[in-house]
C-alpha positions in Angstrom: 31.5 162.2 -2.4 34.8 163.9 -2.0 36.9 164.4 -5.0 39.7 162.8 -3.7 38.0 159.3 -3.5 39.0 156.6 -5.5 37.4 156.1 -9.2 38.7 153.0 -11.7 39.7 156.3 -13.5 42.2 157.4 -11.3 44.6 154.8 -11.9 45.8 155.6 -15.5 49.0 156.7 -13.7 50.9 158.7 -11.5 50.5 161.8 -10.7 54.5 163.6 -10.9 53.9 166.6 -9.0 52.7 164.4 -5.7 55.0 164.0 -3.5 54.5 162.2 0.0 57.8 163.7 1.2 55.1 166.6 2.0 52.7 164.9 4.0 52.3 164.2 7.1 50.9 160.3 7.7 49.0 159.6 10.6 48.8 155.3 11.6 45.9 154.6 13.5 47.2 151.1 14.8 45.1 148.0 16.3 48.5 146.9 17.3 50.1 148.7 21.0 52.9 149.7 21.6 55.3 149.8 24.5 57.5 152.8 26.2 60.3 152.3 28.4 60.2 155.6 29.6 62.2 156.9 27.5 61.3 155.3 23.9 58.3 153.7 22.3 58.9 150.8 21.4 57.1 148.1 19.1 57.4 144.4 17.5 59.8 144.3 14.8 57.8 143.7 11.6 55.6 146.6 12.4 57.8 149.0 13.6 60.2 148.5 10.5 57.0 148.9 8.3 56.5 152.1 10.1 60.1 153.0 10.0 59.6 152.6 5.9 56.6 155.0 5.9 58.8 157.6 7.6 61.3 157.6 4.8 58.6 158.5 2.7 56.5 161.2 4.5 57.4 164.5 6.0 55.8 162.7 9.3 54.2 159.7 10.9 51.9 160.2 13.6 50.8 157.1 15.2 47.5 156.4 17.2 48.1 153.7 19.7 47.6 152.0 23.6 51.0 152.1 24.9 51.9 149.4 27.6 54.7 150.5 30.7 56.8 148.0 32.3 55.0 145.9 34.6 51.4 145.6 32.4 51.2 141.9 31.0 52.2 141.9 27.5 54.9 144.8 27.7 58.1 142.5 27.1 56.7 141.2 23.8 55.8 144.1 22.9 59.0 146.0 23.8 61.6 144.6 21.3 62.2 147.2 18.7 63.4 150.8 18.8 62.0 153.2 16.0 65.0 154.5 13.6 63.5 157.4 12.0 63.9 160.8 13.6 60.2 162.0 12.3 57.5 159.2 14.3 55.5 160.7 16.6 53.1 158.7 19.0 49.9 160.4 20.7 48.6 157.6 22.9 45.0 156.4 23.1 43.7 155.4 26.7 44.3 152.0 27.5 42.3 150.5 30.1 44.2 147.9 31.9 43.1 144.6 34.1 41.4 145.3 37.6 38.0 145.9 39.0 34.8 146.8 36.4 37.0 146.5 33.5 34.0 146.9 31.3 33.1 149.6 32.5 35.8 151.1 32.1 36.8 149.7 28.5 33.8 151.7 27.5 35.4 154.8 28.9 38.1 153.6 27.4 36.3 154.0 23.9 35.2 157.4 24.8 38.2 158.9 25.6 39.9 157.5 22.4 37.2 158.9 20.0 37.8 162.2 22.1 41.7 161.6 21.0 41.0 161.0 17.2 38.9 163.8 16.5 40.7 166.6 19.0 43.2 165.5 16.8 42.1 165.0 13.1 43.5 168.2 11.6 47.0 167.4 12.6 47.9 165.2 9.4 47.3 165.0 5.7 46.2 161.6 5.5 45.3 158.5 7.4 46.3 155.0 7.4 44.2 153.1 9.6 44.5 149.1 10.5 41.9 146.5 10.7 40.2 144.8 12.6 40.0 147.0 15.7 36.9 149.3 17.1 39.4 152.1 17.0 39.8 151.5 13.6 36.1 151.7 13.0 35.7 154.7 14.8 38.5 156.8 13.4 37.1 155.4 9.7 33.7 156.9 10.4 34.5 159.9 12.1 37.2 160.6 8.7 34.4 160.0 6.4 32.0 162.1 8.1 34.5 164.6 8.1 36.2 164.2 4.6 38.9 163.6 5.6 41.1 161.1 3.3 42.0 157.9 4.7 43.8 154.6 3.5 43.0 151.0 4.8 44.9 147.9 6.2 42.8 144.5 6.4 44.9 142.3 8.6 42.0 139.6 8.3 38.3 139.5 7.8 36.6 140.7 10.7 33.3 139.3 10.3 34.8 135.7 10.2 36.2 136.5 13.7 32.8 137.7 15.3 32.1 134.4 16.7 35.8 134.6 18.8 35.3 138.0 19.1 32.1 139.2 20.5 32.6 140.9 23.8 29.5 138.8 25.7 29.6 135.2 27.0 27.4 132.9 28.2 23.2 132.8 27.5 23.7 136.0 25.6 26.1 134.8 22.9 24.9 132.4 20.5 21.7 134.5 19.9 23.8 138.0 19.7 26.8 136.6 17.5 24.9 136.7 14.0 24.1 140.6 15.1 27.8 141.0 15.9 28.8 139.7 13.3 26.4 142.4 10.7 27.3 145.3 12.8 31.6 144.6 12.4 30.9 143.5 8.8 29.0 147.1 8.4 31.4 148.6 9.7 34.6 146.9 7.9 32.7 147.8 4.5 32.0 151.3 5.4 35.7 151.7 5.8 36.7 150.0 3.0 34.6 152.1 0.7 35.1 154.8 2.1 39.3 155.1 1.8 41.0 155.8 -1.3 42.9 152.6 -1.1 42.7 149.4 0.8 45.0 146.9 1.6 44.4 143.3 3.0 46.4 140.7 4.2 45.4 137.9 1.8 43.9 137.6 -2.1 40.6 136.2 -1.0 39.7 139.9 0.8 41.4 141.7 -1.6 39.6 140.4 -4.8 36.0 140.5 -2.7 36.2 144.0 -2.7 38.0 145.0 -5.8 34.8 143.0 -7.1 32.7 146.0 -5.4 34.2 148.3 -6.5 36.8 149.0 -4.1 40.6 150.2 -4.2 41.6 146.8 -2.9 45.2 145.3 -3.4 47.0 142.5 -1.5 49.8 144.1 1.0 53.1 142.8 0.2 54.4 141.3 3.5 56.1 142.4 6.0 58.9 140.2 6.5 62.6 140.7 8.2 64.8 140.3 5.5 68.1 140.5 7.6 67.0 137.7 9.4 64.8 135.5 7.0 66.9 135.7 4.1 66.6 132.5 1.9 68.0 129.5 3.9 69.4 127.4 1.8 68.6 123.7 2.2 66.9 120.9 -0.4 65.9 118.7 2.1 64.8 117.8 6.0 63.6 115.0 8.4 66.9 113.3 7.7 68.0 112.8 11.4 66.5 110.3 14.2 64.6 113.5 15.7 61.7 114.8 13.6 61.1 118.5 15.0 57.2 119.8 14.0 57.4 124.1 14.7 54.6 126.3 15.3 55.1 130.2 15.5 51.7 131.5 16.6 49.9 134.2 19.0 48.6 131.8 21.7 45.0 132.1 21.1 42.6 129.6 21.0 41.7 130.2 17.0 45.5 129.7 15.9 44.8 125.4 16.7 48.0 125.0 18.5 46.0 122.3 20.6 45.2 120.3 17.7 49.1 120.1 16.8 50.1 119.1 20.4 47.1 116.6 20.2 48.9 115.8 16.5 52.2 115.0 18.2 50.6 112.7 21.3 48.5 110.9 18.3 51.9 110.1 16.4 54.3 108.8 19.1 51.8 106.7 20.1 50.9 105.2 16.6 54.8 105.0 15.5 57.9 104.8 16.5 59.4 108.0 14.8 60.9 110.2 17.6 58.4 113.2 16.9 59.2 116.5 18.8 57.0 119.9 18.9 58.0 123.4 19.6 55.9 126.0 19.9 57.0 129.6 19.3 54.6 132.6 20.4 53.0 134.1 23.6 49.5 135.1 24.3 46.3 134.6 27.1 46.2 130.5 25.6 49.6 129.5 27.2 48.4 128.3 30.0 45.9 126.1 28.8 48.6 124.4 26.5 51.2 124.1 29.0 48.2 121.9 30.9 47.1 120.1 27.9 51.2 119.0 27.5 51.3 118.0 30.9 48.0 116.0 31.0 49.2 114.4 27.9 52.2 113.4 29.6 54.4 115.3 26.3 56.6 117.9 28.9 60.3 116.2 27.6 58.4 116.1 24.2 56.6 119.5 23.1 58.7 122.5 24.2 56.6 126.6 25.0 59.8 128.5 23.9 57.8 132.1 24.7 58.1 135.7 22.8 60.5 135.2 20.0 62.2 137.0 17.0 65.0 138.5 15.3 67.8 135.3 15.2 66.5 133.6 17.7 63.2 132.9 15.8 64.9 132.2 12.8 67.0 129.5 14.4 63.9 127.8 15.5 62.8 127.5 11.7 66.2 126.1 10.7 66.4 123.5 13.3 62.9 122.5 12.3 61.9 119.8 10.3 58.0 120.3 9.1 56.1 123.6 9.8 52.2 123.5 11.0 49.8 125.9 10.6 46.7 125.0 12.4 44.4 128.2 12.7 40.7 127.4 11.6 39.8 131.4 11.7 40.6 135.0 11.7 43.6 135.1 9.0 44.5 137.2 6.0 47.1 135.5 4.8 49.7 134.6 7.6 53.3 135.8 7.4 54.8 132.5 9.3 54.2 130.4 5.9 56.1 133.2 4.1 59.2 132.6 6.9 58.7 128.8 6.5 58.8 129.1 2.8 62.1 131.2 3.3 63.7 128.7 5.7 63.2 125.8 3.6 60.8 123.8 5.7 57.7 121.9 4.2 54.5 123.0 5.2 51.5 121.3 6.6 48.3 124.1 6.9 44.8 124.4 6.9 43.3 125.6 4.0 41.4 128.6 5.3 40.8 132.3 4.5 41.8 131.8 0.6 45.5 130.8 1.5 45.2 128.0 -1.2 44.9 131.1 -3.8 48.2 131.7 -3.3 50.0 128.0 -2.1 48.7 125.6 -4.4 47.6 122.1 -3.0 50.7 119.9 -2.8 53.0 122.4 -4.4 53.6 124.7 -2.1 51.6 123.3 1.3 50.3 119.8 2.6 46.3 121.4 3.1 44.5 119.5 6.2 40.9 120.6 7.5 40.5 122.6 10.5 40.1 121.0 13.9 41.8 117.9 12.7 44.5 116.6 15.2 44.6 113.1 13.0 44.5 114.7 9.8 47.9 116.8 11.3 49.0 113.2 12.0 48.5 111.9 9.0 50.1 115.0 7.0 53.1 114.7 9.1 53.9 111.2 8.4 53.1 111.9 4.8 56.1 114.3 4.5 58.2 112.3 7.1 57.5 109.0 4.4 57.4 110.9 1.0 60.6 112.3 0.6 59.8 113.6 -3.3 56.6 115.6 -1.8 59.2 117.0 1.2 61.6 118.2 -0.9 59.3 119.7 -3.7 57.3 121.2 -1.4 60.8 122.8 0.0 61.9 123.7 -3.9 58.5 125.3 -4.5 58.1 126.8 -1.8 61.7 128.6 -2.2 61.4 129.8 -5.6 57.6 131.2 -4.3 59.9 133.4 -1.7 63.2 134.2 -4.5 60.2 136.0 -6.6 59.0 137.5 -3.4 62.5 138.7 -2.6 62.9 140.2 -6.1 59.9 142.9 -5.7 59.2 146.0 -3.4 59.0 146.1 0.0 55.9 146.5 1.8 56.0 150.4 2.8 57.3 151.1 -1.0 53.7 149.3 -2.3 51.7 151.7 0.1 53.4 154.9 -1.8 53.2 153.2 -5.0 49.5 152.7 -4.5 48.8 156.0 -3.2 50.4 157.9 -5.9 47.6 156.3 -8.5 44.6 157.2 -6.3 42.5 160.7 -7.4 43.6 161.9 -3.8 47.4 162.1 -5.8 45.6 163.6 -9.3 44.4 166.3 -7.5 
């Protein structure tokens, strides 16, 4: 094992002659990126986290897929400009849409394990995000080659292997429980194999610290300039009851069991209850059918890609928040910007989230794949106006403390600086 991996030892304390300012960092993201031509370009909660790292490295060298103008999801992708003078991308084939696309996604893979390891000298250390078969790659390929590496969970990638696994039809039900082993396999192997891990979420984290691993819950990465506290004790007050979702449009996040929610209330009461639904992604057009067929178009309004203001505006003019996904999270960042714009939560209780927002306190908790439950937790809040506004107090104070602590790319040095990698 190489000295520099990780031992419950190597945490007494921090090493004083390490500095990062001497490294050079290199990000192997499962997130693309976008370039104008002239700039890359990424979403503004990652690229600030990046922009963070830069102020504390010599340099960050970040392995992506880059989108160009005219590929599918460039504009979403294309909303922040890098600040820091020392971020560097080298770009990892991306196979676009067209004709044998498998085929050549597998290419694809080729030619990006090609990239990682014609290219695994040129840094001092690796931060590498999860889940993602780059990821995987690039974390076997460093730990053949001893070569250290940090970790990123953005959510367990095992529970996902059902959405996830790249064959449909006849072949998947029997070949999902062998997905499933091979991603897990390979998550773990990454995880101990990095000097420290981070995970989106306490449920991950305290699975692994439980093996043995360097695991520690990220701070989030949250917009402060836009999602400061808003300041408000109370909502549902006017003749308009607004429900918000902010979600990737995928079919795990549940958005259709919300917009089922909403069709289920106006017809049971006579509360005018409203919907908008904030995020982009392949499930759009499904819900844009499901709202029409269930005659909700003046009702339930598909705002598209948002952020900066503009998404916090959404929050403020809202009156409950839903979170509906049933798989495939750490711990999701929208309940942190609901928390901080004072709206009352109604979520499923998936993933270990309820670690962290206790039942009632923080969140309304409603099971997965329950349109009526969704119902029935909105009226609760609209009808209990103690529960609304506690859950708003809690839920406040919960983001004041959060405010009060480091930021999310000040943890990762933090961190490092306590591995044996920084004791050396």
């Amino acid at each position: 094992m190489p000295k520099w991996f990780w031992t419950p030892s190597a945490t007494a304390g921090e090493n004083p002659l390490f500095q990062t300012s001497n490294l050079t960092l290199a990000v192997v993201s499962e997130t693309p990126i976008s370039f104008d031509g002239r700039q890359y370009l990424h979403s503004p909660s990652e690229g600030r986290y990046i922009d963070g790292l830069a102020t504390a490295f010599k340099e960050v060298i970040i392995f992506t897929y880059a989108f160009r103008p005219g590929d599918l999801d460039y504009e979403n992708t294309a909303t922040y400009s890098f600040q820091a003078p020392n971020i560097r991308v080298i770009e990892i084939p991306l196979a676009r849409p067209g004709r044998f696309l498998k085929l050549r996604k597998a290419w694809q893979m080729i030619q990006s394990a090609a990239t990682l390891i014609r290219h695994r000298r040129g840094w001092d250390i690796a931060y590498i995000f999860f889940p993602g078969y780059i990821g995987a790659m690039a974390a076997l390929f460093y730990r053949a080659a001893r070569r250290p590496y940090m970790a990123y969970l953005g959510s367990d990638w095992p529970e996902e292997a059902e959405l996830l696994i790249p064959f449909q039809g006849l072949l998947k039900r029997p070949l999902v429980p062998v997905f499933r082993g091979l991603v897990a396999a390979l998550q773990n192997s990454a995880v101990h194999g990095s000097i420290l891990t981070l995970t989106a979420g306490r449920l991950l984290s305290s699975q692994y610290a439980k093996q043995g691993a360097n695991a520690h819950e990220t701070i989030p990465r949250l917009m402060w300039d836009e999602f400061r506290i808003y300041e408000r004790e109370d909502t549902c007050a006017g003749p308009i009851i607004r429900l918000l979702i902010v979600a990737n449009l995928i079919e795990r996040k549940g958005v259709t069991y919300v917009i089922e929610a909403v069709r289920l209330l106006r017809a049971r009461t006579a509360i005018d209850f409203r919907c908008t639904v904030v995020g982009w992604g392949p499930f759009e057009d499904t819900l844009r059918e499901q709202v029409k067929n269930s005659g909700l178009e003046e009702v339930v309004t598909l705002t598209g890609h948002q952020t900066g203001a503009d998404l916090a505006r959404h929050y403020r003019e809202a009156d409950i928040f839903a979170f509906a996904s049933f798989s495939g999270e750490g711990f999701p960042r929208v309940l942190y910007e609901a928390m901080s714009q004072g709206l009352p939560i109604i979520s499923t209780d998936i993933c270990g989230i309820s670690l962290k927002l206790k039942p009632n306190v923080h969140a309304l908790y409603v099971p997965t794949k329950d349109a009526a439950a969704i119902a029935e937790g909105a009226l609760t809040i609209v009808e209990n106006p103690d529960l609304r506004r506690a859950l708003i107090a809690n839920g406040r104070a919960f983001m004041q403390a959060m405010i009060a602590g480091p930021r999310a790319h000040e943890q990762v040095v933090t961190l490092l600086k306590q591995t044996r990698y920084a004791q050396r």
